[in-house]
PAZAPA-4460 file (N, C-alpha, C; in steps of 0.05 Angstrom, whole numbers, plus 32768, in hexadecimal, padded with zeros to 4 digits):
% residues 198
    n_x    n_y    n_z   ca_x   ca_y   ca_z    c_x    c_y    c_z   seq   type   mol
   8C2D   894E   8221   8C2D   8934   8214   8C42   8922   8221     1      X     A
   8C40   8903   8226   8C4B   88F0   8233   8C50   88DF   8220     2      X     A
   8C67   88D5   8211   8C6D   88BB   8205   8C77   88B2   8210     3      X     A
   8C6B   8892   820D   8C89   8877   8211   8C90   886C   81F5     4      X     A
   8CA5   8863   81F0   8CAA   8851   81DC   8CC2   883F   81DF     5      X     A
   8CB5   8822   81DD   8CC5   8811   81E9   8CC0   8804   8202     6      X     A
   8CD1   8800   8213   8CC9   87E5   8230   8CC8   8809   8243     7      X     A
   8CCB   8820   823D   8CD6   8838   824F   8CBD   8833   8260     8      X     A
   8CBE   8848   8282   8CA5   8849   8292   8CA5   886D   8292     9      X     A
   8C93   8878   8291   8C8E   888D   829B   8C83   8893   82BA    10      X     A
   8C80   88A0   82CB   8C75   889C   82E6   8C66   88B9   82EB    11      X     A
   8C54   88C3   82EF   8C59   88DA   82F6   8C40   88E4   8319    12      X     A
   8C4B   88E5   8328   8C39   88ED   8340   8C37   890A   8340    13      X     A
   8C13   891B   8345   8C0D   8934   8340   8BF8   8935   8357    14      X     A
   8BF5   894B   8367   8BDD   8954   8376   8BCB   895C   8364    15      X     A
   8BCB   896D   8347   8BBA   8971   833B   8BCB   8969   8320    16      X     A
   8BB2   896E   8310   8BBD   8981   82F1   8BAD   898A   82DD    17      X     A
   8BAD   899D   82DA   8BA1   89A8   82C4   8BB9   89B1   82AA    18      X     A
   8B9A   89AC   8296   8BA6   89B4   8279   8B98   89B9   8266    19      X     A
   8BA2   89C9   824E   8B7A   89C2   823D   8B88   89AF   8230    20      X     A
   8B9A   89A3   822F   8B94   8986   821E   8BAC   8973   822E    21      X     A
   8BA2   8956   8223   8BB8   894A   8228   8BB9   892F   821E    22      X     A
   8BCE   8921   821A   8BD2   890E   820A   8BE9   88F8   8210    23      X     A
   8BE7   88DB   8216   8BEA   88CD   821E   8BFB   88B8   820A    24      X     A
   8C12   88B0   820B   8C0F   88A4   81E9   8C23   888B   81F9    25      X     A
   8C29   886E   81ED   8C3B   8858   81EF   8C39   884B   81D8    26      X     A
   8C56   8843   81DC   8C59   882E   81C1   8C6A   881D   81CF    27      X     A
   8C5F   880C   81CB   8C7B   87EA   81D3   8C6B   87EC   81E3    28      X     A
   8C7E   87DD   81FC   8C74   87D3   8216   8C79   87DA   822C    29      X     A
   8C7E   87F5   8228   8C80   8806   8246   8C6B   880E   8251    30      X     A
   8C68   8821   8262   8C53   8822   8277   8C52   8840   827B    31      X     A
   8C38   884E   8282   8C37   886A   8288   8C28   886E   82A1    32      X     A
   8C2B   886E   82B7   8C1B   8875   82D1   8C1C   8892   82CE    33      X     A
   8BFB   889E   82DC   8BF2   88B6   82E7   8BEE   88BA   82FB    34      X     A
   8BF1   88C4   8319   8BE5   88B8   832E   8BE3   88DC   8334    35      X     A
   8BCE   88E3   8336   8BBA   88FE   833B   8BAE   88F8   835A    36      X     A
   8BBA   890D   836D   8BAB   8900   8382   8B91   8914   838A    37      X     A
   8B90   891E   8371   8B72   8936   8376   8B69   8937   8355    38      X     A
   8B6D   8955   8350   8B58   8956   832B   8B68   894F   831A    39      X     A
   8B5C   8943   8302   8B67   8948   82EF   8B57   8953   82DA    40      X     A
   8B5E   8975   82CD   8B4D   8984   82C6   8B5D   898D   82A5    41      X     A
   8B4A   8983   8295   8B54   8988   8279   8B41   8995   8266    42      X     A
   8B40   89A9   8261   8B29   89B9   825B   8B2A   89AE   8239    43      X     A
   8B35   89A6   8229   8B36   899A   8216   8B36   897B   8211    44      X     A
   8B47   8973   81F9   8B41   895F   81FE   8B56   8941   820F    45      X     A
   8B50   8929   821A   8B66   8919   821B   8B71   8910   820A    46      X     A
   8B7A   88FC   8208   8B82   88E9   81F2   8B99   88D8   8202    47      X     A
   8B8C   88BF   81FA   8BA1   88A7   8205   8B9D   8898   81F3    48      X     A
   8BBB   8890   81ED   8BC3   887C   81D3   8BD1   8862   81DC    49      X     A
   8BCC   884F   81D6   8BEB   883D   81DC   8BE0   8823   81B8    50      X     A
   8C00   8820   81B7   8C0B   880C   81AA   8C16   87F6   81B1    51      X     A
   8C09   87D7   81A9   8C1D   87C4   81B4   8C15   87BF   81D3    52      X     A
   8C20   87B2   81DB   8C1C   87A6   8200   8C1C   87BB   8210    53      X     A
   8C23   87D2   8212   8C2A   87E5   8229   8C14   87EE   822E    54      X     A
   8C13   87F9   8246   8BF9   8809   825C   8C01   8826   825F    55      X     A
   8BE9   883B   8262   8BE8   884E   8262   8BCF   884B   827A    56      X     A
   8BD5   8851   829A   8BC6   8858   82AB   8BC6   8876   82BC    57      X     A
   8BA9   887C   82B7   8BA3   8897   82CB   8B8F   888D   82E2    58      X     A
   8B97   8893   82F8   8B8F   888F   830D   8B8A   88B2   8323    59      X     A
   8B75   88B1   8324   8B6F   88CE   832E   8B5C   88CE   8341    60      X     A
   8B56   88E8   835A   8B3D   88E5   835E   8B22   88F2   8353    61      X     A
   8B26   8906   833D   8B18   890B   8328   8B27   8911   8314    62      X     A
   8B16   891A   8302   8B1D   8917   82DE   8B08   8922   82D2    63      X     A
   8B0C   8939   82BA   8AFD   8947   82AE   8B08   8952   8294    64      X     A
   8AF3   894F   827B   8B0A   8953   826B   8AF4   895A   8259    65      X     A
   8AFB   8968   823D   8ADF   8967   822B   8AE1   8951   8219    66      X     A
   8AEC   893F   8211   8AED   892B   8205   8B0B   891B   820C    67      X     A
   8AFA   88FA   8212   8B0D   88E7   821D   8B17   88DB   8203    68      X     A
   8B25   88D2   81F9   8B33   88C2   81E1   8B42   88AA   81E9    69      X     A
   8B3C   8898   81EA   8B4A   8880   81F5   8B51   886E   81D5    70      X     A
   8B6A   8865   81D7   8B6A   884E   81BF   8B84   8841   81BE    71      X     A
   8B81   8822   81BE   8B96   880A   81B9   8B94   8803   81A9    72      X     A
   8BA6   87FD   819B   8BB7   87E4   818B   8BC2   87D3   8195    73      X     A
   8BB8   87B9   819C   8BCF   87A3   819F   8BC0   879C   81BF    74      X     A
   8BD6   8795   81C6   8BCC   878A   81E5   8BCF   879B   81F9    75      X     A
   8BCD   87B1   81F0   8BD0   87C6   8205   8BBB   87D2   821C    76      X     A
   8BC4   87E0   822F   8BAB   87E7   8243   8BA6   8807   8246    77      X     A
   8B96   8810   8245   8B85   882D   8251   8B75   882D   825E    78      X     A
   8B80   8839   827C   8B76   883B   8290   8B67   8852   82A0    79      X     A
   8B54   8857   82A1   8B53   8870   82B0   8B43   886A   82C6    80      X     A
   8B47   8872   82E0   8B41   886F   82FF   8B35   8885   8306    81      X     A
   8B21   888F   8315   8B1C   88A6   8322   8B0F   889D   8339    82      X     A
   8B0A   88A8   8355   8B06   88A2   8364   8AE5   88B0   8372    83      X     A
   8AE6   88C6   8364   8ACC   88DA   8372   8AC1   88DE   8358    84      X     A
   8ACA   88E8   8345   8AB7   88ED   832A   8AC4   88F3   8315    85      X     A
   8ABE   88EB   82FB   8AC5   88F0   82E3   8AAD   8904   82D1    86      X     A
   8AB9   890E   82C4   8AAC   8919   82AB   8AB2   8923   8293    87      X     A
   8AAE   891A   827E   8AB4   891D   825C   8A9A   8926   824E    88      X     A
   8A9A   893D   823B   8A84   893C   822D   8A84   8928   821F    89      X     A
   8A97   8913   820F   8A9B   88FF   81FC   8AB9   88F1   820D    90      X     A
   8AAA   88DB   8204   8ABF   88BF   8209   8AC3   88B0   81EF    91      X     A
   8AD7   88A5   81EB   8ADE   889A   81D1   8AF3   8887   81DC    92      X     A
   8AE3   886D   81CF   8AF3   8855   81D7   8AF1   8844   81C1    93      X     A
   8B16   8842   81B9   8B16   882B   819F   8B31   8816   81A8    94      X     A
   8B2D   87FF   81A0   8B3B   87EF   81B0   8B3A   87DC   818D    95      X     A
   8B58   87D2   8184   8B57   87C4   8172   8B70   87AD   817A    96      X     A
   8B69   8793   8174   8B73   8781   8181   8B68   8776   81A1    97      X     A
   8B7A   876A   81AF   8B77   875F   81CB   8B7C   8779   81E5    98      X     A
   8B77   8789   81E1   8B88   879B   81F6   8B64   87A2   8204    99      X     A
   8B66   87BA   8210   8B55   87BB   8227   8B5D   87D7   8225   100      X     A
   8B38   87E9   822E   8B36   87FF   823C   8B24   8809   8254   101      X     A
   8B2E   880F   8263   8B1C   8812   827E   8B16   8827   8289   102      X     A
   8AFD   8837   8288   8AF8   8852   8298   8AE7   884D   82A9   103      X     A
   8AF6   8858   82C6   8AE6   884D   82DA   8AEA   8866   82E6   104      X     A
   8AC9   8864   82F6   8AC4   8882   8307   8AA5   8888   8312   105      X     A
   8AA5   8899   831B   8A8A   88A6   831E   8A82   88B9   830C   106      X     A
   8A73   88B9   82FA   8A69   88D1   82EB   8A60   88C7   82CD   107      X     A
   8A5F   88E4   82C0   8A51   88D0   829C   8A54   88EA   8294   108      X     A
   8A57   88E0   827B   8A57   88E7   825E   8A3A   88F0   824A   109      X     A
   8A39   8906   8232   8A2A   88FF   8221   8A27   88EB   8214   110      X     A
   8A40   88E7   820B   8A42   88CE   81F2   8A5E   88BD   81FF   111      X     A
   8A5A   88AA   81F1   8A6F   8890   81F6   8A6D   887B   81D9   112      X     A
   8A81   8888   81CB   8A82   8878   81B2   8A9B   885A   81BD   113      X     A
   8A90   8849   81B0   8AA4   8835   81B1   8AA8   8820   81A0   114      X     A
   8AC7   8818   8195   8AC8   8808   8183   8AE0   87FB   8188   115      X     A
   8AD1   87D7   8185   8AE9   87C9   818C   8AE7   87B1   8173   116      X     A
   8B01   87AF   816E   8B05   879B   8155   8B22   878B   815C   117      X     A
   8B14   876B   815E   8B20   875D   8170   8B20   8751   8186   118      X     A
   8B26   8749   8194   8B21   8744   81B4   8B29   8750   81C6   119      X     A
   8B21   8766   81C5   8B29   8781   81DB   8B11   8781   81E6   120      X     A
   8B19   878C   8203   8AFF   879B   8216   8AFE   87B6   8219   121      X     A
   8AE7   87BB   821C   8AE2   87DA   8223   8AC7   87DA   823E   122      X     A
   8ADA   87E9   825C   8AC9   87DF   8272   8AC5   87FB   827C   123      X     A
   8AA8   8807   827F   8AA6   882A   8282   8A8F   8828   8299   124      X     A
   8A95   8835   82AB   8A82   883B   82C0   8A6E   884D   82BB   125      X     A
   8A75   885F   82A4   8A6B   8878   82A3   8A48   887C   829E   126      X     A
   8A3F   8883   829B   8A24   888D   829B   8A24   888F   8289   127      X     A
   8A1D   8897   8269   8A16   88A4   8257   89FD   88AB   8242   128      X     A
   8A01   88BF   8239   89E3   88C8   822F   89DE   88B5   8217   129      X     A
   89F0   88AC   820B   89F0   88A6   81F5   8A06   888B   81F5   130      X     A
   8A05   8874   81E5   8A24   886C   81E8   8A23   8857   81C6   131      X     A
   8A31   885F   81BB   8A31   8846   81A3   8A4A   8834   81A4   132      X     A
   8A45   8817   81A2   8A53   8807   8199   8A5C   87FA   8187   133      X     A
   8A6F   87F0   8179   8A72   87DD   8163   8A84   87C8   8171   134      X     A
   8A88   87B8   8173   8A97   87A0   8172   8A98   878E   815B   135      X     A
   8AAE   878C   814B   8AB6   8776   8136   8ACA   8763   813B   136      X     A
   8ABE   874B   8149   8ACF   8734   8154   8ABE   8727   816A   137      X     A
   8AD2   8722   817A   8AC9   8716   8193   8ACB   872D   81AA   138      X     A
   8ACF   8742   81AC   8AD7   8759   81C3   8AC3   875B   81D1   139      X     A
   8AC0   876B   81F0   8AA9   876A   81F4   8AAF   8788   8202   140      X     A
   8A97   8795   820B   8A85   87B2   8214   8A80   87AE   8229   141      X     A
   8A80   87B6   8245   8A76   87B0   825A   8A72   87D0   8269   142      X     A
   8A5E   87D4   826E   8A57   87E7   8274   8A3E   87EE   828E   143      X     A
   8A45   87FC   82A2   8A33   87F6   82BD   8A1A   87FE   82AE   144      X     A
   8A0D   8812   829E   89FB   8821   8297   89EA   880F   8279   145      X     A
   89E0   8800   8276   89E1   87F5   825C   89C0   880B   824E   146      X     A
   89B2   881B   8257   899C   8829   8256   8998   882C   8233   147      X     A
   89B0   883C   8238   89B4   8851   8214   89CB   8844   820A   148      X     A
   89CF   8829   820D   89E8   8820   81F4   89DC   8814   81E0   149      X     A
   89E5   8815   81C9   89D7   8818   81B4   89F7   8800   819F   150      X     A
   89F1   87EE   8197   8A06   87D8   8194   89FC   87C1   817D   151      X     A
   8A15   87C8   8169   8A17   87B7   8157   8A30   87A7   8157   152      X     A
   8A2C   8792   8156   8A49   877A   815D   8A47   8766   8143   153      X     A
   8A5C   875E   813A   8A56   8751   811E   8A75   8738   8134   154      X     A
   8A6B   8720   8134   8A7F   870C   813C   8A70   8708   8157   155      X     A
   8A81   86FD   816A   8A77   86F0   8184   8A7F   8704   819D   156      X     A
   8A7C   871B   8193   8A84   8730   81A7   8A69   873A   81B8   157      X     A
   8A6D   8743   81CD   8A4C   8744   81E1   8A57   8762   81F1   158      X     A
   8A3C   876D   81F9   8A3D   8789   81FD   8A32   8777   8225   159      X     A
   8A3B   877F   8233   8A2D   8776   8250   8A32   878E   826B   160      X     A
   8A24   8780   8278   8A26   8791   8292   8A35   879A   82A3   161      X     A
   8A47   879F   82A1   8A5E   87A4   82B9   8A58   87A6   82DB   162      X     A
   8A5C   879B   82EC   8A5A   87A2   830A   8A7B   8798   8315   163      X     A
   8A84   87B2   8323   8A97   87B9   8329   8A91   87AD   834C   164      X     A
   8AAD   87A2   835E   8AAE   8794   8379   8AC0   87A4   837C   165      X     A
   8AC6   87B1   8396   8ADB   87C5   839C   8AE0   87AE   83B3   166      X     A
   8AFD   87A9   83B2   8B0D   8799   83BF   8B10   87A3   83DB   167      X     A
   8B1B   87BE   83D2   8B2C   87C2   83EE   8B29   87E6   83ED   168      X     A
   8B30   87F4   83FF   8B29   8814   83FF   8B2E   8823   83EE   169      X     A
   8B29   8839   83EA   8B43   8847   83D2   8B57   884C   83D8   170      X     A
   8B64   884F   83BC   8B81   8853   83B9   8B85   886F   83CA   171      X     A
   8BA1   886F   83D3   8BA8   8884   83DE   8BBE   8888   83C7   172      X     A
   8BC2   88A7   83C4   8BD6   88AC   83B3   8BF6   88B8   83CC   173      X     A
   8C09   88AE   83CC   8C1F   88BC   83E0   8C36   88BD   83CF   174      X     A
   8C3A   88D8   83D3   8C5A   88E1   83C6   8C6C   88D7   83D8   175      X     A
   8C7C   88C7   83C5   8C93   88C0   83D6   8CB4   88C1   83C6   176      X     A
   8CD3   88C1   83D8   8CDF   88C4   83CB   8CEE   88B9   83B4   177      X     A
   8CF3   88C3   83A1   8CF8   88A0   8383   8D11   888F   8398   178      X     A
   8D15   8875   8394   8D28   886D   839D   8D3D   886C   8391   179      X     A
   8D54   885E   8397   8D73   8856   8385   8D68   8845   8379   180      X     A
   8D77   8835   836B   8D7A   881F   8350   8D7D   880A   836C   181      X     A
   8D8A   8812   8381   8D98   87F3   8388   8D8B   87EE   83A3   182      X     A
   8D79   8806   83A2   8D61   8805   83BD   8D46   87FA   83C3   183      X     A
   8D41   8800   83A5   8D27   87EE   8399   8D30   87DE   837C   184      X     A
   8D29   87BE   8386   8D31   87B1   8365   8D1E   87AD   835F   185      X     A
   8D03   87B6   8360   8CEC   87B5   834C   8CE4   87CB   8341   186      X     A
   8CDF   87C3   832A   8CDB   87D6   831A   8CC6   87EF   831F   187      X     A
   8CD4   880B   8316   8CBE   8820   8316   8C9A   8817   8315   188      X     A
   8C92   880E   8309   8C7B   8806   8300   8C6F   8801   831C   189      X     A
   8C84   87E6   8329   8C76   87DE   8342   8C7A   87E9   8356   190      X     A
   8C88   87F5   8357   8C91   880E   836F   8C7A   8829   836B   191      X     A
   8C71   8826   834F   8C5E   883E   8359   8C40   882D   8365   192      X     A
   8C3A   8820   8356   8C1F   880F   8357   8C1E   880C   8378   193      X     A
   8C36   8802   838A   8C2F   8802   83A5   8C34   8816   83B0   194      X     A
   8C3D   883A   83A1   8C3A   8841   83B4   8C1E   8851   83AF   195      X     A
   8C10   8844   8399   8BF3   8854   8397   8BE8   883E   83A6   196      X     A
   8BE2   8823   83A3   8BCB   8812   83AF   8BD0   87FE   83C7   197      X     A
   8BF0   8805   83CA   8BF3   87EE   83E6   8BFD   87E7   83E3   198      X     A
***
């Protein structure tokens, strides 16, 4: 298990990891980077939480888990990245308020429940056999697969299509050494972000 609470950053760079579970949690407005430069293998379940403005990002080149759990309060972000394939028997996405969740990848799911109340997004590449929505507000659903979504929205909230533009190559993940305080004056956050995307 990973908490922030408060403005804190967590960082953590891994060639792998496995676990049967694992769990993701922020409160305030700190930040949690994952940067996996191969599996990430959780034979149970995930769980990513955040409270308030802070981000919780996993960035991997796969991901496998038996049930995804994603959920914000506030303006917060959940991120998950994979680069070759994902897979969850169940995804679970609840987003209350303005914040945002994003699973992006190659692969799918049975089911993909999702519930947003507020003006939150929920943006999923995934495939799924099944996927229910609720939206209560203005939030919206965007989803590459719209086949089997199945969507009730009460307010001015819209379920739509997602198509993803890949900018630039993939991320490379590189271990590198932490610096001093007085070597790098930007912050952890941004010191990791370039040394995953450039």
């Amino acid at each position: 298990m990973t908490e922030v609470t408060g403005s804190g950053q967590v960082a953590l760079v891994a060639d792998r990891v496995a676990a049967n579970c694992m769990k993701l949690k922020g409160c305030g407005s700190g930040a949690t980077l994952i940067a996996v430069n191969s599996t990430v293998n959780i034979t149970g379940d995930a769980k990513v939480e955040v409270t308030a403005s802070g981000g919780v990002n996993v960035v991997s080149d796969s991901f496998s888990a038996s049930r995804l759990h994603s959920q914000v309060t506030g303006s917060g972000s959940v991120e998950i990245h994979t680069h070759s394939r994902f897979g969850a028997a169940t995804i679970e996405s609840q987003v209350t308020g303005s914040g945002h969740i994003q699973v992006v990848g190659q692969g799918s799911t049975e089911r993909h429940d999702v519930s947003i109340t507020g003006s939150g997004t929920v943006n999923s590449t995934m495939c799924a056999s099944a996927c229910d929505v609720k939206i209560m507000g203005s939030g919206y659903a965007n989803f590459s697969d719209l086949n089997q979504v199945a969507a009730k929205v009460i307010g001015s909230g819209r379920v739509q299509q997602l198509t993803l533009v890949r900018l630039r190559p993939p991320y490379e993940v590189v271990a590198m050494p932490a610096p001093t305080p007085t070597a790098m004056p930007e912050s952890a956050r941004n010191w990791l972000k370039k040394a995953i995307f450039g």
